[in-house]
N, C-alpha and C positions, 0 to 999 in steps of 0.2 A: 186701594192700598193694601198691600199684605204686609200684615201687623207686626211680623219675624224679619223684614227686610230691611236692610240697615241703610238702603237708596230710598225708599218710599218716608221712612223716618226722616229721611236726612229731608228730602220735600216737602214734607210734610211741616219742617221747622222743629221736631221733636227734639234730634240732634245739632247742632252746632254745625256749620258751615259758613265758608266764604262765599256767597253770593257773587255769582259774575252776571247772568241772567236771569229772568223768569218771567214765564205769563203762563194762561191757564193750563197748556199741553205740557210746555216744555220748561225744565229748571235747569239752571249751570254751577257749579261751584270750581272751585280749586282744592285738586287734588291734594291730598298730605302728605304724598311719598309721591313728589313729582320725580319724572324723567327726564322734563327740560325746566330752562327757566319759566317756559311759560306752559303749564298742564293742566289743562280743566276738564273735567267732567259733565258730559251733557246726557241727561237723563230725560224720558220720556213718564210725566208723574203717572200716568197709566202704567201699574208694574208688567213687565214680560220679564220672561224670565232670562229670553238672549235672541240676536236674530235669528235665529233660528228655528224661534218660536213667533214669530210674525206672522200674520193673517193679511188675506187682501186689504180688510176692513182701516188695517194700519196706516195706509201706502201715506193717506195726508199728514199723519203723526211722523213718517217717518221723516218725508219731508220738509217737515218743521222744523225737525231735529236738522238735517243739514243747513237750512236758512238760517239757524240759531247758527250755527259753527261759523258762516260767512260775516253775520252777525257780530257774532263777537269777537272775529277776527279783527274786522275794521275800528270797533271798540277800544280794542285791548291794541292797537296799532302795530299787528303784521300779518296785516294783510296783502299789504305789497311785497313784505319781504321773504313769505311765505308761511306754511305750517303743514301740518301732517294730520291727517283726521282718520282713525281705527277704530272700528269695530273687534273688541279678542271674543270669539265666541265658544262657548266650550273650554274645557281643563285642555284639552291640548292646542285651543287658540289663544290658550293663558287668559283664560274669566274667571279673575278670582272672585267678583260677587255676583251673587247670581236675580240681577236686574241689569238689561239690558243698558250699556252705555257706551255713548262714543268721547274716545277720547281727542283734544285737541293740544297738540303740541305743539310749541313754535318757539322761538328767542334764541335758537344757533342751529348750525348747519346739522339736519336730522340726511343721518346715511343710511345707504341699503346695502346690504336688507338688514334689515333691524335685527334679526338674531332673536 
């Protein structure tokens, strides 16, 4: 955990969150400034700083993280209807915090390109 990161906090239970998943790799919550009706946040509690800083060593963390996002698609029930799942990495792929996270959008028609 890095003790300045406001995603490892938030894992950690320091800070206040809504809870959508968690087990030992991977935590979910709901975002606060969502872009659809349904916006969660899937964090890997291992801090990285963005995929872009990823290692081989990750590859079973990362794929946790998408089995989470499948996961709590069916959960949160649209996963028939569909959803969107992003990685922003970097200030120009729009990563405003800087711990790796994918986000998962769904609950109306998500169009392209996002803008």
């Amino acid at each position: 955990m890095a003790s300045n990161c406001l995603f490892c906090r938030i894992a950690a239970g320091d800070i206040p969150s809504t809870t959508v998943y968690g087990d030992d790799d991977v935590y979910a919550f709901r975002d606060t400034n969502p872009a659809a009706p349904q916006h969660i946040l899937i964090i890997p509690r291992k801090h990285i700083q963005s995929l872009a800083d990823v290692e081989v060593e990750d590859a079973a963390m990362l794929g946790r993280l998408l089995l989470s996002a499948r996961r709590i698609a069916e959960q949160e029930g649209f996963a028939q209807t569909g959803f969107r799942s992003v990685f922003n990495t970097g200030v120009d792929g729009g990563q405003t915090v800087g711990h790796m996270h994918l986000h998962l959008l769904a609950g109306r028609a998500l169009h392209w390109p996002p803008g």
